[in-house]
mmCIF entry with sequence, helices, sheets and N, C-alpha, C, O atoms, coordinates in Angstrom:
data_MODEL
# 
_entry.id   MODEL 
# 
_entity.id                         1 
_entity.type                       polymer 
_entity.pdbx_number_of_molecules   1 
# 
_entity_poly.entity_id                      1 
_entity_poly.type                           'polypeptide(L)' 
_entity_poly.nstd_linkage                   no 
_entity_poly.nstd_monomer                   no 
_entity_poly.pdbx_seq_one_letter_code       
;(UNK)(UNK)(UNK)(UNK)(UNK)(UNK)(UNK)(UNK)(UNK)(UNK)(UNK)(UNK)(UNK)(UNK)(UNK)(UNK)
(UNK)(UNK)(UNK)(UNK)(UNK)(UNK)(UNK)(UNK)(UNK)(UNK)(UNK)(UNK)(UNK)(UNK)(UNK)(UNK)
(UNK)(UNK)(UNK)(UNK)(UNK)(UNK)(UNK)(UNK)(UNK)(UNK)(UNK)(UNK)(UNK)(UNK)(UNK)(UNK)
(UNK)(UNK)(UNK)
;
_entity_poly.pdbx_seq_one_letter_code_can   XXXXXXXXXXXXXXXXXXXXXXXXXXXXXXXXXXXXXXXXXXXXXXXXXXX 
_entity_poly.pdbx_strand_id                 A 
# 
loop_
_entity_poly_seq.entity_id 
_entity_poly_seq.num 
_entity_poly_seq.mon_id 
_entity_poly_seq.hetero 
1 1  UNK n 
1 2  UNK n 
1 3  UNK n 
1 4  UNK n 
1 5  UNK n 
1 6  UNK n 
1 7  UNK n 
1 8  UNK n 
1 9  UNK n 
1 10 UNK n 
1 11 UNK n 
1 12 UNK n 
1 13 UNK n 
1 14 UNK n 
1 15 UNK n 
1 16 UNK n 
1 17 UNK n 
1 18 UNK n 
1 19 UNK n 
1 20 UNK n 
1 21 UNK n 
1 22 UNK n 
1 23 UNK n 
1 24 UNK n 
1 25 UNK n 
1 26 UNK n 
1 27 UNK n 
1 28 UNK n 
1 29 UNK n 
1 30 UNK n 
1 31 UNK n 
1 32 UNK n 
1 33 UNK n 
1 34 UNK n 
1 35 UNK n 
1 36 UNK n 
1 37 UNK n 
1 38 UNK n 
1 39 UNK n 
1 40 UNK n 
1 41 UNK n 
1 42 UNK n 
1 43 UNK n 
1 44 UNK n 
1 45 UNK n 
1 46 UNK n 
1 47 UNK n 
1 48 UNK n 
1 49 UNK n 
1 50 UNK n 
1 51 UNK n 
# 
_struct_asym.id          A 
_struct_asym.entity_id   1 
# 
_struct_sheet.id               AA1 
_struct_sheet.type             ? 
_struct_sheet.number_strands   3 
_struct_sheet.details          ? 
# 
loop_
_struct_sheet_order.sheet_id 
_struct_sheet_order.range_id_1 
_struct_sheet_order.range_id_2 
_struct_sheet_order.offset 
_struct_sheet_order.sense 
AA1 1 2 ? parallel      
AA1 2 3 ? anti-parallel 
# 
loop_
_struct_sheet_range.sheet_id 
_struct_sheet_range.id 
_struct_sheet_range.beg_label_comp_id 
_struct_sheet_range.beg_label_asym_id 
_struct_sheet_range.beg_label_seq_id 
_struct_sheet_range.pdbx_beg_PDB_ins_code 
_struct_sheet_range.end_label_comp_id 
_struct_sheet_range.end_label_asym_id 
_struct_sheet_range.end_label_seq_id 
_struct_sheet_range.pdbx_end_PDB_ins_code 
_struct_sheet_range.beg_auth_comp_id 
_struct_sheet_range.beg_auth_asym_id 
_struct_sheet_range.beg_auth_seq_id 
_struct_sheet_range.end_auth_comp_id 
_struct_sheet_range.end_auth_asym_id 
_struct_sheet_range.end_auth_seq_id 
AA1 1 UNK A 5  ? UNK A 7  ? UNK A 5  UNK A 7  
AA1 2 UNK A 39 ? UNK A 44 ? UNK A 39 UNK A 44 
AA1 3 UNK A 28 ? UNK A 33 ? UNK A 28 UNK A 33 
# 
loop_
_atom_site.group_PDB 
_atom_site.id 
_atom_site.type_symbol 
_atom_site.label_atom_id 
_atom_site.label_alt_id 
_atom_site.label_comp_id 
_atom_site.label_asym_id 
_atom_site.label_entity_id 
_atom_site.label_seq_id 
_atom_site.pdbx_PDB_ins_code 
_atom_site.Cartn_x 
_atom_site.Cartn_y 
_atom_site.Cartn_z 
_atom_site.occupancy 
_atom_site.B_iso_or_equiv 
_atom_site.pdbx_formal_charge 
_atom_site.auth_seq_id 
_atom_site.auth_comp_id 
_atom_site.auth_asym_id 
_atom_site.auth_atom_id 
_atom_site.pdbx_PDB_model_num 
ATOM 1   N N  . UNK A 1 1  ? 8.538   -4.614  -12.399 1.00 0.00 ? 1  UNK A N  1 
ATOM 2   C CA . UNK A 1 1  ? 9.501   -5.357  -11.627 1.00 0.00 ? 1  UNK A CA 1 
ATOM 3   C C  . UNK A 1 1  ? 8.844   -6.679  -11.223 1.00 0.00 ? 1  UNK A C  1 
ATOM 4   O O  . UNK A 1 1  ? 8.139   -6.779  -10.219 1.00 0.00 ? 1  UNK A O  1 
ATOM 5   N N  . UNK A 1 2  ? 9.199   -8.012  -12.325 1.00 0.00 ? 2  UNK A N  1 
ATOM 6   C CA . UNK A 1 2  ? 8.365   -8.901  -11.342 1.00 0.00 ? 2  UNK A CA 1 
ATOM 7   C C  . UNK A 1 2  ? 8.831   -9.573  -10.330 1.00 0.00 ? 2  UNK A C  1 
ATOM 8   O O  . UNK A 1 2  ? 10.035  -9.569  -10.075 1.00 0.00 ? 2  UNK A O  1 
ATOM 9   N N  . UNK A 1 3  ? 7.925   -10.258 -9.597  1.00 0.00 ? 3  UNK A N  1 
ATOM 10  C CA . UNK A 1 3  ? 8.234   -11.037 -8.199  1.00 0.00 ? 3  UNK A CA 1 
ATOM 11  C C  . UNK A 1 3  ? 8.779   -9.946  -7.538  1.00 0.00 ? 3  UNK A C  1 
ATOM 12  O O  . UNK A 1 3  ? 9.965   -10.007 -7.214  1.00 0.00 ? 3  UNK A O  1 
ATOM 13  N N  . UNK A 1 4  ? 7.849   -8.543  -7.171  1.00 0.00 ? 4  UNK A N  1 
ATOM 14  C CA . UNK A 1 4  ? 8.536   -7.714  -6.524  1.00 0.00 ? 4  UNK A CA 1 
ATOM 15  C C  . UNK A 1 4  ? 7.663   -7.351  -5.057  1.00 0.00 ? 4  UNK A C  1 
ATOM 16  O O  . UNK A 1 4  ? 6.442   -7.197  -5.069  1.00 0.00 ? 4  UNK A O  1 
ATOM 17  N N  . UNK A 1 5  ? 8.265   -7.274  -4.155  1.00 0.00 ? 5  UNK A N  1 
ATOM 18  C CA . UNK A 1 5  ? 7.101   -7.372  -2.683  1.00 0.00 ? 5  UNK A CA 1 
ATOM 19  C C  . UNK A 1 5  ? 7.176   -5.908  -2.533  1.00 0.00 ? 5  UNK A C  1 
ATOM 20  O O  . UNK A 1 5  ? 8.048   -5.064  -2.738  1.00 0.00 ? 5  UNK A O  1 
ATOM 21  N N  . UNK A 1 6  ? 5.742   -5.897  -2.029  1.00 0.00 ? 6  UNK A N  1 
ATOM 22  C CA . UNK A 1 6  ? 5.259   -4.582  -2.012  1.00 0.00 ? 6  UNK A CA 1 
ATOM 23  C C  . UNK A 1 6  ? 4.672   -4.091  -0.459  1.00 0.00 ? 6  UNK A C  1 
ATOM 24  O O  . UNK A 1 6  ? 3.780   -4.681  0.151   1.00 0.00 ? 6  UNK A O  1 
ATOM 25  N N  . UNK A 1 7  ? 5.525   -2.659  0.101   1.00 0.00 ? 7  UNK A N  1 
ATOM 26  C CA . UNK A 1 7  ? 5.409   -2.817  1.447   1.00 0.00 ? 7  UNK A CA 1 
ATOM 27  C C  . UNK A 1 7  ? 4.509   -1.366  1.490   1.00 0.00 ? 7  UNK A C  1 
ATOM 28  O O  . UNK A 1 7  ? 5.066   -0.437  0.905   1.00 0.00 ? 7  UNK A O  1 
ATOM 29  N N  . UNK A 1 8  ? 3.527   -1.137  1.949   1.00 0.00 ? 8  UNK A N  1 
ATOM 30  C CA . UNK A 1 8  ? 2.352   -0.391  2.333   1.00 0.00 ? 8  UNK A CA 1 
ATOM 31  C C  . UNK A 1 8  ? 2.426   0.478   3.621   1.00 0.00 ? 8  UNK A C  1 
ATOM 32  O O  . UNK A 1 8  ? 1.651   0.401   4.575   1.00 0.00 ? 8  UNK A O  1 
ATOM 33  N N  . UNK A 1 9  ? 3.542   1.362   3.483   1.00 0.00 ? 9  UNK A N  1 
ATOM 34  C CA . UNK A 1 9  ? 3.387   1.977   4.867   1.00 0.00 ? 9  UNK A CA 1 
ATOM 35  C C  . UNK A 1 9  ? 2.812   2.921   4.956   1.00 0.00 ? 9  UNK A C  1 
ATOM 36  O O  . UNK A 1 9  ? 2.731   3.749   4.049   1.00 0.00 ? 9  UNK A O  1 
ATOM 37  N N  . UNK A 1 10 ? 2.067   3.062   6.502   1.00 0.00 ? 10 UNK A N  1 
ATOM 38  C CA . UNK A 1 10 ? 0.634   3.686   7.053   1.00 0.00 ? 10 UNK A CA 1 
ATOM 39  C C  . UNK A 1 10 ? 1.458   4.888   7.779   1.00 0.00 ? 10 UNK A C  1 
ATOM 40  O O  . UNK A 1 10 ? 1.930   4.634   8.887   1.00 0.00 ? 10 UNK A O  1 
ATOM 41  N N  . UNK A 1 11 ? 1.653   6.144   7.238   1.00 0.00 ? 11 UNK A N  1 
ATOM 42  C CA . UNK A 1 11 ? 1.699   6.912   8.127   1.00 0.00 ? 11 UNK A CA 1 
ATOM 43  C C  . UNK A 1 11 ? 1.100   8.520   8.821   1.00 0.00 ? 11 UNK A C  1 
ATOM 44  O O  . UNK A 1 11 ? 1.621   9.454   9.430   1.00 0.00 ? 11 UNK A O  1 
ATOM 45  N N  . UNK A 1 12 ? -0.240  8.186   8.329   1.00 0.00 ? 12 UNK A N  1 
ATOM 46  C CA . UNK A 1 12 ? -1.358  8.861   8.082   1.00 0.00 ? 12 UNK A CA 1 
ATOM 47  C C  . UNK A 1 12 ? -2.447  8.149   7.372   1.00 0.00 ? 12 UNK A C  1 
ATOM 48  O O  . UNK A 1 12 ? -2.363  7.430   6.376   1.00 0.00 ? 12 UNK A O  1 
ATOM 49  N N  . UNK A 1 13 ? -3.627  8.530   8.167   1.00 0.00 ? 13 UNK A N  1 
ATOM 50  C CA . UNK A 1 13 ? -4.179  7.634   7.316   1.00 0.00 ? 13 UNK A CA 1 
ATOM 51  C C  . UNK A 1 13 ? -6.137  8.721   7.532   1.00 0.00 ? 13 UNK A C  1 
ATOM 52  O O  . UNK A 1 13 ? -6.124  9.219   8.657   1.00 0.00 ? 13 UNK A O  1 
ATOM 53  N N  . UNK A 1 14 ? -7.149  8.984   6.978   1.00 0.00 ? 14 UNK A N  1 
ATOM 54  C CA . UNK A 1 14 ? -7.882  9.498   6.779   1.00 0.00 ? 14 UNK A CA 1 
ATOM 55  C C  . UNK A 1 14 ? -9.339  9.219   7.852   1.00 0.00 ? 14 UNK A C  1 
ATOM 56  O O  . UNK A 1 14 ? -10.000 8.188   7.734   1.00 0.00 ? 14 UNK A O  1 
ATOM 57  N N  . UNK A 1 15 ? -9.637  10.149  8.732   1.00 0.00 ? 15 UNK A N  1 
ATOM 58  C CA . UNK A 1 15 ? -10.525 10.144  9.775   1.00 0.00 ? 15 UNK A CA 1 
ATOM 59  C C  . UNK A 1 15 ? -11.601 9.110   9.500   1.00 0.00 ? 15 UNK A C  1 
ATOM 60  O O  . UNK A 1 15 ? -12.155 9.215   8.406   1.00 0.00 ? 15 UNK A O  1 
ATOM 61  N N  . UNK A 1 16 ? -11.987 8.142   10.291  1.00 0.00 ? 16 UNK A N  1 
ATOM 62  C CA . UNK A 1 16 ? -12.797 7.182   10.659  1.00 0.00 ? 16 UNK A CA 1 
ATOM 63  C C  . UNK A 1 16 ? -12.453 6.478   9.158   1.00 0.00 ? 16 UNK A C  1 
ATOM 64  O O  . UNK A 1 16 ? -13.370 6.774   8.392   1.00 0.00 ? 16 UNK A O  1 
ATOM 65  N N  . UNK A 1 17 ? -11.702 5.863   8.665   1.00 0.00 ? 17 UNK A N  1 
ATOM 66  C CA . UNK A 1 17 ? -11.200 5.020   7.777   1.00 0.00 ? 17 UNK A CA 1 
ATOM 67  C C  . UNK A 1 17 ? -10.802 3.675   8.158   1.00 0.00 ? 17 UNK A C  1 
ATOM 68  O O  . UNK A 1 17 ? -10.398 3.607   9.319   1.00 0.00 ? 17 UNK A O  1 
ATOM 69  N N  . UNK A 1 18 ? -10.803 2.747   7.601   1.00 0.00 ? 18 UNK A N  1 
ATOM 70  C CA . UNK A 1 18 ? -9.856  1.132   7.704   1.00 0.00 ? 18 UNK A CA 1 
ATOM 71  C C  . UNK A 1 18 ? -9.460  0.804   6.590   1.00 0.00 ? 18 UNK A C  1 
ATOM 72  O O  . UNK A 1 18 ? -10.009 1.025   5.510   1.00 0.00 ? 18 UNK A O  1 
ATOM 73  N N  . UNK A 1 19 ? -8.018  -0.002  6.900   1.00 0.00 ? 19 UNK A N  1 
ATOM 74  C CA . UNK A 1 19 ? -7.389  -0.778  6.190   1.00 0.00 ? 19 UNK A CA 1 
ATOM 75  C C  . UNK A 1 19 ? -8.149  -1.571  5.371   1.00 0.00 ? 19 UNK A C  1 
ATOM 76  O O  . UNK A 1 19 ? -8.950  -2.234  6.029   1.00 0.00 ? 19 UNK A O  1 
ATOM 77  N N  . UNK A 1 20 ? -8.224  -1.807  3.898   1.00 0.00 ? 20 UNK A N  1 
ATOM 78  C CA . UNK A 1 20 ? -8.530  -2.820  3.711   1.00 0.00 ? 20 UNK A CA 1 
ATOM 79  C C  . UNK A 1 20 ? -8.499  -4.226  3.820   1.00 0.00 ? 20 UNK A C  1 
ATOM 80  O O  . UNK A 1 20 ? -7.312  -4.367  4.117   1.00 0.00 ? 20 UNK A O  1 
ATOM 81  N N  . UNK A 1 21 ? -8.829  -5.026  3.798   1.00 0.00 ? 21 UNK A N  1 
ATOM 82  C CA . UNK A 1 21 ? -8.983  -6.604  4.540   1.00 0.00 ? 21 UNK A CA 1 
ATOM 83  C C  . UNK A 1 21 ? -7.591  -6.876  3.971   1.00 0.00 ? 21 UNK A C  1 
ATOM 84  O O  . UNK A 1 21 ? -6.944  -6.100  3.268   1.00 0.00 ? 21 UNK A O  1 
ATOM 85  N N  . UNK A 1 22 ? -7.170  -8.294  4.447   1.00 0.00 ? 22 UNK A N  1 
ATOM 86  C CA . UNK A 1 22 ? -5.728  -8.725  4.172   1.00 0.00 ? 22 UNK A CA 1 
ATOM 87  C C  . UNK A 1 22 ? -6.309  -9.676  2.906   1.00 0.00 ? 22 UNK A C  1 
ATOM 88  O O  . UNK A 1 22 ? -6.980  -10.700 3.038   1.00 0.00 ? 22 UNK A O  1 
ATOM 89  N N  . UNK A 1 23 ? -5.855  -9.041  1.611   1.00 0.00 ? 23 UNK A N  1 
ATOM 90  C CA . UNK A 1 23 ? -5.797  -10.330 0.203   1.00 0.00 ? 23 UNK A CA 1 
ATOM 91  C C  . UNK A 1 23 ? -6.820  -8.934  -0.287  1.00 0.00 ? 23 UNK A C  1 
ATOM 92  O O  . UNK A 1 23 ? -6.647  -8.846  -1.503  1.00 0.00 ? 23 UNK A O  1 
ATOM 93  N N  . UNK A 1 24 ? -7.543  -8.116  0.046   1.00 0.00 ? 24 UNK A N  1 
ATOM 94  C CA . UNK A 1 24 ? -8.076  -7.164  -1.201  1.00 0.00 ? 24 UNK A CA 1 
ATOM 95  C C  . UNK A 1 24 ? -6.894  -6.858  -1.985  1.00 0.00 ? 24 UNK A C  1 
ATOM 96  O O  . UNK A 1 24 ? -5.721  -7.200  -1.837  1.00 0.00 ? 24 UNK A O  1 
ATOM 97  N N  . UNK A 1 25 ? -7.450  -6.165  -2.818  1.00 0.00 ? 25 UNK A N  1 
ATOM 98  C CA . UNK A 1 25 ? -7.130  -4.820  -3.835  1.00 0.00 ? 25 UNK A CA 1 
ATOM 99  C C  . UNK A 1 25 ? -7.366  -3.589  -3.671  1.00 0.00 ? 25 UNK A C  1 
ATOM 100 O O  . UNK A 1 25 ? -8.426  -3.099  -3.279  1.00 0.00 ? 25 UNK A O  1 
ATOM 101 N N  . UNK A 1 26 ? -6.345  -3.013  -3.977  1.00 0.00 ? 26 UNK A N  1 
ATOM 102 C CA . UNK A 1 26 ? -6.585  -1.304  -3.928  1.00 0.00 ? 26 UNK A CA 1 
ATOM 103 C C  . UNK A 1 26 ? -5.424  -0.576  -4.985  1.00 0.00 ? 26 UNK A C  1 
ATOM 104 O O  . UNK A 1 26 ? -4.531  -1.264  -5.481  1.00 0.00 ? 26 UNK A O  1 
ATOM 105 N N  . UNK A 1 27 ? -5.504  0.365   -5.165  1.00 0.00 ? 27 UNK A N  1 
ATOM 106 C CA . UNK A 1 27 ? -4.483  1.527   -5.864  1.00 0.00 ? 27 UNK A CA 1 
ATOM 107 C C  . UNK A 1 27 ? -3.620  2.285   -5.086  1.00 0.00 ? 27 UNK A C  1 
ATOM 108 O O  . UNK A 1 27 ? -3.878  2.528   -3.907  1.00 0.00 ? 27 UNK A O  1 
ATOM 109 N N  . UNK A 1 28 ? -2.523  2.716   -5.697  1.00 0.00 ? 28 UNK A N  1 
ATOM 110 C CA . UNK A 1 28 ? -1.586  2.995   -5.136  1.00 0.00 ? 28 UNK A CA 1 
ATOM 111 C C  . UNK A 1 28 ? -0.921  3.714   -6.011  1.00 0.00 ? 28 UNK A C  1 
ATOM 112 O O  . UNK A 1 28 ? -1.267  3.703   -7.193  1.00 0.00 ? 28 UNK A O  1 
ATOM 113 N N  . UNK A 1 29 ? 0.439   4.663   -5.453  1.00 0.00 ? 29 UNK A N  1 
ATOM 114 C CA . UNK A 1 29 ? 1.609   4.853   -6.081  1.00 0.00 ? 29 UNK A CA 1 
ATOM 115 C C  . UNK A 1 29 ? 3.113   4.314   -5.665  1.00 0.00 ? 29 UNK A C  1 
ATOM 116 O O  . UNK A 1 29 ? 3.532   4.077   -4.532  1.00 0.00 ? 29 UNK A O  1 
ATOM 117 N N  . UNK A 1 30 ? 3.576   4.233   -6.520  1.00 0.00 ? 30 UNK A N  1 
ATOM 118 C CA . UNK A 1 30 ? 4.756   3.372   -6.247  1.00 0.00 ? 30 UNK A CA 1 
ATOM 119 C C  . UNK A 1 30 ? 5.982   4.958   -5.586  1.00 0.00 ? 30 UNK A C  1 
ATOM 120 O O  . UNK A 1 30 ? 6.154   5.928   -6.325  1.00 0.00 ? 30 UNK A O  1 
ATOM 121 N N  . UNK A 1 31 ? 6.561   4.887   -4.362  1.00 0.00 ? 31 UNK A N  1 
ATOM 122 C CA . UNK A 1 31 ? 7.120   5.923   -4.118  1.00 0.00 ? 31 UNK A CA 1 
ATOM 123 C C  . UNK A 1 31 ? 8.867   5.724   -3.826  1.00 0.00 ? 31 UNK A C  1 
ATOM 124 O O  . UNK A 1 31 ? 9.730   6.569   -4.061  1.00 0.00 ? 31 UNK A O  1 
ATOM 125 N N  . UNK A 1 32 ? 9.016   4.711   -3.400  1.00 0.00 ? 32 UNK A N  1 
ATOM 126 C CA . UNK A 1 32 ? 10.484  4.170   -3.942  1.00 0.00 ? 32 UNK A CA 1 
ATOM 127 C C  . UNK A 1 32 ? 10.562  2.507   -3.985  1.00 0.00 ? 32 UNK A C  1 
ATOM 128 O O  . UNK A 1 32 ? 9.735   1.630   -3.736  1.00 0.00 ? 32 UNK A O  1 
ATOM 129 N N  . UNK A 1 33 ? 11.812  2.494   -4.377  1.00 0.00 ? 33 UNK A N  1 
ATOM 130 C CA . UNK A 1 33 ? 12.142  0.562   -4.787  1.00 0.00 ? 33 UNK A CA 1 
ATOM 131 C C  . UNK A 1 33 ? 13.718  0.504   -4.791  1.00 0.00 ? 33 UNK A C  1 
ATOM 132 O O  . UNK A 1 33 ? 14.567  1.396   -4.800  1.00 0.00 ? 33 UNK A O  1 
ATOM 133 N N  . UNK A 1 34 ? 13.800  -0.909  -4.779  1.00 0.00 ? 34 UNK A N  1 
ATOM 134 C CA . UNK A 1 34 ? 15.334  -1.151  -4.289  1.00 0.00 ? 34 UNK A CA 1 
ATOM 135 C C  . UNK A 1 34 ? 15.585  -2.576  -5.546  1.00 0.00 ? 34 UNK A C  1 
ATOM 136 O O  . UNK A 1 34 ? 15.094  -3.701  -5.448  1.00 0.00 ? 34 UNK A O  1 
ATOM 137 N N  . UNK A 1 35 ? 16.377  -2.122  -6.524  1.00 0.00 ? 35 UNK A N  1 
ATOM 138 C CA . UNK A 1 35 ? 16.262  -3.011  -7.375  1.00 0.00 ? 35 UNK A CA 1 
ATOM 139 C C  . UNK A 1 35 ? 17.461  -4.501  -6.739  1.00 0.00 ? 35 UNK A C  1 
ATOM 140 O O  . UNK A 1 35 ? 17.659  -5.543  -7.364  1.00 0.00 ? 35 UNK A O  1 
ATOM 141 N N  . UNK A 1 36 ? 18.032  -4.151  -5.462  1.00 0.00 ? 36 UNK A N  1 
ATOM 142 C CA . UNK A 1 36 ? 18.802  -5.016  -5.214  1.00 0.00 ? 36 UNK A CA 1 
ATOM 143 C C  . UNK A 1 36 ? 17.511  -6.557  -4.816  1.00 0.00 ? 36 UNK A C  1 
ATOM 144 O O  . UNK A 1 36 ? 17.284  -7.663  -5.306  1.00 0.00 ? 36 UNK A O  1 
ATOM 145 N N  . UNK A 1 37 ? 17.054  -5.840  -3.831  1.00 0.00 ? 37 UNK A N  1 
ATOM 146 C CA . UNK A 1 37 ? 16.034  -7.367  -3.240  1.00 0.00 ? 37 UNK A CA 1 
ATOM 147 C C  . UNK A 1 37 ? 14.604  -7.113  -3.572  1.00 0.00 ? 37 UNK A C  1 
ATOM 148 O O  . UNK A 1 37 ? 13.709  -7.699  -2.964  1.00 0.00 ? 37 UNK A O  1 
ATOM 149 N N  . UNK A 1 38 ? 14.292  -5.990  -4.817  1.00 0.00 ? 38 UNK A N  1 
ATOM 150 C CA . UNK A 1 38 ? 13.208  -5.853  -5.404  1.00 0.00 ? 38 UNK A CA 1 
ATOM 151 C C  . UNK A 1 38 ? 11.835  -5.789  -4.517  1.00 0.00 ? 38 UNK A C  1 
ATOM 152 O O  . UNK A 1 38 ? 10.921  -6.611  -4.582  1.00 0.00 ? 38 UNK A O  1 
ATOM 153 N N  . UNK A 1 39 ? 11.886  -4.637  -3.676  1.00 0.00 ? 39 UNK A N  1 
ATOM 154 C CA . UNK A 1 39 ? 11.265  -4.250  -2.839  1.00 0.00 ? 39 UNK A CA 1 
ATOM 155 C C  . UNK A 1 39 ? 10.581  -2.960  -3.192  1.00 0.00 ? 39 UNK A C  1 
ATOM 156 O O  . UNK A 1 39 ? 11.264  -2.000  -3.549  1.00 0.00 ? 39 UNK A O  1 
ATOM 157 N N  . UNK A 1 40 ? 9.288   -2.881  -3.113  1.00 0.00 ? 40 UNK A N  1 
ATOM 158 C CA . UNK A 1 40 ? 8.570   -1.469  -2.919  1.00 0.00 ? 40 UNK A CA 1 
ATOM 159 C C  . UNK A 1 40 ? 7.912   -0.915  -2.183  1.00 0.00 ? 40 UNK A C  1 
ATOM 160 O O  . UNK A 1 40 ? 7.216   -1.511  -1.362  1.00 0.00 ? 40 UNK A O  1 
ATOM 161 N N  . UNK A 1 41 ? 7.982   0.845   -2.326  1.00 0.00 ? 41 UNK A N  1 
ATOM 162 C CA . UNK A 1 41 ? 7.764   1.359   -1.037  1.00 0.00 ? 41 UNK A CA 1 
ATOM 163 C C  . UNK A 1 41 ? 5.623   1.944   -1.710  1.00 0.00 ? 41 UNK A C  1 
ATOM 164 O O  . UNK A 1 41 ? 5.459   2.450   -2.820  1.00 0.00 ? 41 UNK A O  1 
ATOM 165 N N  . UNK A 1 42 ? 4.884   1.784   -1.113  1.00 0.00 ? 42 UNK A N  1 
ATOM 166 C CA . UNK A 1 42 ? 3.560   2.402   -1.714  1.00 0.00 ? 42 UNK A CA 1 
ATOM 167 C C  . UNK A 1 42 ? 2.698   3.111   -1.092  1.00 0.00 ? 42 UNK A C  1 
ATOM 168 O O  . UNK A 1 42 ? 2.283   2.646   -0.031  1.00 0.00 ? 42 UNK A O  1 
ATOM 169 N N  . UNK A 1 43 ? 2.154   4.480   -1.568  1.00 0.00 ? 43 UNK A N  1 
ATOM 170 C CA . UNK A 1 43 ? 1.591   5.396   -1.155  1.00 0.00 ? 43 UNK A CA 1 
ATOM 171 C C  . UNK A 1 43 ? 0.129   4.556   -1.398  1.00 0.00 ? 43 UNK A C  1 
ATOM 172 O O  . UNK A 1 43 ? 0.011   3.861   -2.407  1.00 0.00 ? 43 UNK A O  1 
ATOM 173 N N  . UNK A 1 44 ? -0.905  4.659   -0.473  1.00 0.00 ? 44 UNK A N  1 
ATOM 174 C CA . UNK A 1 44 ? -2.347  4.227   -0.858  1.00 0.00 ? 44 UNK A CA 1 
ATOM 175 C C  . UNK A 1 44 ? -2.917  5.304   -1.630  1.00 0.00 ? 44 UNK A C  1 
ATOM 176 O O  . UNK A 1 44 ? -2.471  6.435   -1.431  1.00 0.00 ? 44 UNK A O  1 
ATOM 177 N N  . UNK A 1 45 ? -3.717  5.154   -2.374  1.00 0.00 ? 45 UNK A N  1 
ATOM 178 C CA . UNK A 1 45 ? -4.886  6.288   -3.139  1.00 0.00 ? 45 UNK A CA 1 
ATOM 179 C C  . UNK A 1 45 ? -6.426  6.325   -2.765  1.00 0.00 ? 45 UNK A C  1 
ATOM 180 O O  . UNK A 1 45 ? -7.235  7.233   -2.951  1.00 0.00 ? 45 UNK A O  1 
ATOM 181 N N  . UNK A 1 46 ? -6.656  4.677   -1.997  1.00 0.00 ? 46 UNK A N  1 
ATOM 182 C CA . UNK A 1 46 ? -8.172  4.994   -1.077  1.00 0.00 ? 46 UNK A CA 1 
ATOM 183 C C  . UNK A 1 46 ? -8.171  4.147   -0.403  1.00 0.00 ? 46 UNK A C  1 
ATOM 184 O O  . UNK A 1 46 ? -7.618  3.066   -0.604  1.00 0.00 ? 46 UNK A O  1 
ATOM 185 N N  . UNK A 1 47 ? -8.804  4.479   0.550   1.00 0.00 ? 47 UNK A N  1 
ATOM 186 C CA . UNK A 1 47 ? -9.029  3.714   2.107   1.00 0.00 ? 47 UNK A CA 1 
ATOM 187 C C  . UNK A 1 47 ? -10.430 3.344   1.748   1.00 0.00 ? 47 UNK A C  1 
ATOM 188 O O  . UNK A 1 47 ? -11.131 3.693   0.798   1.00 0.00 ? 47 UNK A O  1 
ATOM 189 N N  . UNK A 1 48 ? -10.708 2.353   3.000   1.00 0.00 ? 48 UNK A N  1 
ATOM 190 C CA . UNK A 1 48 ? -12.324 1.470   3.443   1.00 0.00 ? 48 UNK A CA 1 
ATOM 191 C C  . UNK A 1 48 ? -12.822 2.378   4.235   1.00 0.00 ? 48 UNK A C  1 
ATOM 192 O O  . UNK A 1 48 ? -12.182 3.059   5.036   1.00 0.00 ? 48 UNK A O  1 
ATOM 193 N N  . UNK A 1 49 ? -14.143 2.416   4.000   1.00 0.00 ? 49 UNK A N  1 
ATOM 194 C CA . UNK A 1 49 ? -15.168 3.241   4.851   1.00 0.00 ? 49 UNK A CA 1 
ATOM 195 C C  . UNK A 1 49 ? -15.761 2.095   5.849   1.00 0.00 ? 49 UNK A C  1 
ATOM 196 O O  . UNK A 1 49 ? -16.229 1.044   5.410   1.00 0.00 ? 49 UNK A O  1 
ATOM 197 N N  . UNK A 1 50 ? -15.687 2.437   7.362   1.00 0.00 ? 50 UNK A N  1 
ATOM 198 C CA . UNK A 1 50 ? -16.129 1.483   8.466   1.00 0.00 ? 50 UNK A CA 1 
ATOM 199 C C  . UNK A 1 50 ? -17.242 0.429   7.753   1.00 0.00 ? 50 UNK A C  1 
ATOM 200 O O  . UNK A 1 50 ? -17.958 0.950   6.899   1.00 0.00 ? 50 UNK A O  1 
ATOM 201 N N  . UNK A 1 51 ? -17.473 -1.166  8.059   1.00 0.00 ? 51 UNK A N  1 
ATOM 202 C CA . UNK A 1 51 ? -18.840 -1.186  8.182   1.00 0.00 ? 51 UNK A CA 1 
ATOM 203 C C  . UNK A 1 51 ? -18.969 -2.331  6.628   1.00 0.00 ? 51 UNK A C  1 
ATOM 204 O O  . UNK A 1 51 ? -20.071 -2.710  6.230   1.00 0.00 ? 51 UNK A O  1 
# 
């Protein structure tokens, strides 16, 4: 889907973990999308270790 924004919601997230910085990279799964305003919903696959 290009030019498609991708929204990262946190609702659990793994003991003494952080977000990665704002502009990294990480992996994911794509868990829903809205082909009207081309929006996605994304599961994370790994978190930052403190530090």
């Amino acid at each position: 889907m290009p030019n498609a924004v991708g929204l990262a919601e946190i609702t659990a997230m793994p003991h003494r973990m952080e977000l990665h910085a704002l502009g990294a990279t990480g992996t994911g799964e794509v868990i829903w999308h809205a082909d009207h305003n081309r929006r996605l919903k994304i599961r994370l696959d790994e978190w930052r270790a403190p530090g």
